[in-house]
C-alpha positions in Angstrom: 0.0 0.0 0.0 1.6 3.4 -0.8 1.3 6.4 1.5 1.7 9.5 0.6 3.2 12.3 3.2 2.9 15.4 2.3 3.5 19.3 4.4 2.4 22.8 3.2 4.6 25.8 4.2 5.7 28.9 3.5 9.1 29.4 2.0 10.9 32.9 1.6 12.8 33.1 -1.4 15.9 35.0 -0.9 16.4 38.1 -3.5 19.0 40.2 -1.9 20.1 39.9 1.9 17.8 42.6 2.7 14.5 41.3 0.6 12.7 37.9 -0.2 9.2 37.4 -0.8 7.0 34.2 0.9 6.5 31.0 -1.9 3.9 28.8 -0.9 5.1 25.4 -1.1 4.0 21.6 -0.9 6.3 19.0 0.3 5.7 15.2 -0.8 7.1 11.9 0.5 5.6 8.8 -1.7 6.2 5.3 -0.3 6.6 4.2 -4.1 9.3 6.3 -4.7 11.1 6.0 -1.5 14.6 7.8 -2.1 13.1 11.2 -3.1 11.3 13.9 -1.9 9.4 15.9 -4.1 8.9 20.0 -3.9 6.2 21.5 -5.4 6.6 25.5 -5.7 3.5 27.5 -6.4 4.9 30.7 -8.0 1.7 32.4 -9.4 2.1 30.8 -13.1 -0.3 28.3 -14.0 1.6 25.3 -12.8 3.7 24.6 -10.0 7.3 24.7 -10.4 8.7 21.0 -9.0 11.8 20.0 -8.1 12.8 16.2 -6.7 15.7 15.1 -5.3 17.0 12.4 -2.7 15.5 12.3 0.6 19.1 11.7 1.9 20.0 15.0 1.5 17.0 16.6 3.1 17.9 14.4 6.1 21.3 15.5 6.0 20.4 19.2 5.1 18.9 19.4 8.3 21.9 19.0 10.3 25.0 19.5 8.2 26.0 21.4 5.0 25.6 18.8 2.1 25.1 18.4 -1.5 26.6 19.8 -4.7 25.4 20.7 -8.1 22.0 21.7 -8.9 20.7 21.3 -5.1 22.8 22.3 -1.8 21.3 22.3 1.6 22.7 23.5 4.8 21.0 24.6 8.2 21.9 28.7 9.9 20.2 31.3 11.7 18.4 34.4 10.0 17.7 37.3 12.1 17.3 34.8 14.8 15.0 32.4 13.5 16.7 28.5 12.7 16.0 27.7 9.0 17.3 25.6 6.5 18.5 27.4 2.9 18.2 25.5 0.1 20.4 26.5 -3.2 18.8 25.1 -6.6 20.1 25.4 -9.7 19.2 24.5 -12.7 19.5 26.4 -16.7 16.4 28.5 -16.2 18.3 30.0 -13.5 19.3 29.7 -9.8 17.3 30.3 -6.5 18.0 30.5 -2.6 15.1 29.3 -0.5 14.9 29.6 3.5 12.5 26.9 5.1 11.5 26.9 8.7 14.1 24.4 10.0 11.4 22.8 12.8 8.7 22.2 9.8 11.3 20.4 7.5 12.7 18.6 10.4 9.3 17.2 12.0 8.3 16.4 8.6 11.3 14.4 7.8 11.0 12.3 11.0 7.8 11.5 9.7 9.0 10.0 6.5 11.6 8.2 8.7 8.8 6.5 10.3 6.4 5.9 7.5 9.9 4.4 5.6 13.1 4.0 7.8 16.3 4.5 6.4 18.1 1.2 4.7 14.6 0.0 4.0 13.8 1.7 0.7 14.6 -1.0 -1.3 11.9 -3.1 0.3 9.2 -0.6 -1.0 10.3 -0.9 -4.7 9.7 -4.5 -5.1 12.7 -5.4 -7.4 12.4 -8.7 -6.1 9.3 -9.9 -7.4 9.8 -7.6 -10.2 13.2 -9.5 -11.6 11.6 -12.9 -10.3 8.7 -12.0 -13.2 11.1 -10.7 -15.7 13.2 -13.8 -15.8 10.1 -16.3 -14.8 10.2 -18.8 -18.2 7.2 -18.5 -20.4 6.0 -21.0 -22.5 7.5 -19.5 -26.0 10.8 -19.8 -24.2 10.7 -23.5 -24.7 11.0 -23.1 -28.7 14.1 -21.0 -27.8 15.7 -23.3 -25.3 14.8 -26.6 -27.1 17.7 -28.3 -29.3 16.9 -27.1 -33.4 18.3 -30.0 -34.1 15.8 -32.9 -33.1 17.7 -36.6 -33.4 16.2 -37.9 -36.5 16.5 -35.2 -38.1 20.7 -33.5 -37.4 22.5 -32.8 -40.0 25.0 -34.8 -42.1 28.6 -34.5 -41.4 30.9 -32.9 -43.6 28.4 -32.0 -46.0 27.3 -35.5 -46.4 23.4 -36.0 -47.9 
């Protein structure tokens, strides 16, 4: 059964170190995609812009500096307040997010629980996946059967 855990906040997109502007946001867990967490950005366009990346790094975000490329996330203090900053990149441009570090935390924990680290793989069902993928099917017998039956091999050495 999949569940799905999901948190709205507000974000504050950082435009200068004097001014940023609140982005209403949606964060997703699935259970049938267990490494990721999924971001959903509501921006005032039509559709929301979404991001996805590895839960791992939100769970490490929250403590430590970590990550490279198009997402970096590391926890600090803004005028006071604890928050996590999130740095995306990507070709349309780039984009510094603060996120109130207790919401991203408590929701994290609660993905923890719903899936606990080390047992994602369990979710995605490989298993039985590569156990039906390989499973023999009848046309398989043609294929694996000798071409050849014994009243009917071929001659040696051209031999009619």
């Amino acid at each position: 059964m999949m569940s799905i855990v999901e948190r709205e906040l507000e974000l504050k997109l950082v435009l200068s170190p004097e001014r940023s502007i609140p982005v209403p946001a949606r964060l997703a867990y699935r259970t049938d995609d267990p490494y990721a967490v999924h971001i959903a950005f509501h921006i005032g366009s039509e559709s929301p812009v979404h991001w996805t990346f590895a839960r791992e790094l939100l769970v490490e975000g929250v403590f430590r500096p970590c990550g490279h490329g198009d997402v970096r996330i590391w926890p600090t203090k803004v005028a006071g307040r604890s928050v996590i900053c999130v740095a995306l990149t990507s070709p349309d441009g780039n984009a510094l997010l603060e996120v109130p570090s207790a919401a991203v935390a408590a929701w994290v924990e609660r993905t923890l629980r719903v899936v606990p680290p080390g047992t994602e793989s369990d979710r995605l069902g490989l298993d039985e996946a590569l156990a039906e993928l390989l499973a023999p099917l009848p046309a398989d017998d043609l294929w694996l059967s000798d071409p050849w039956s014994a009243d009917e091999s071929p001659s040696q050495d051209g031999e009619a």
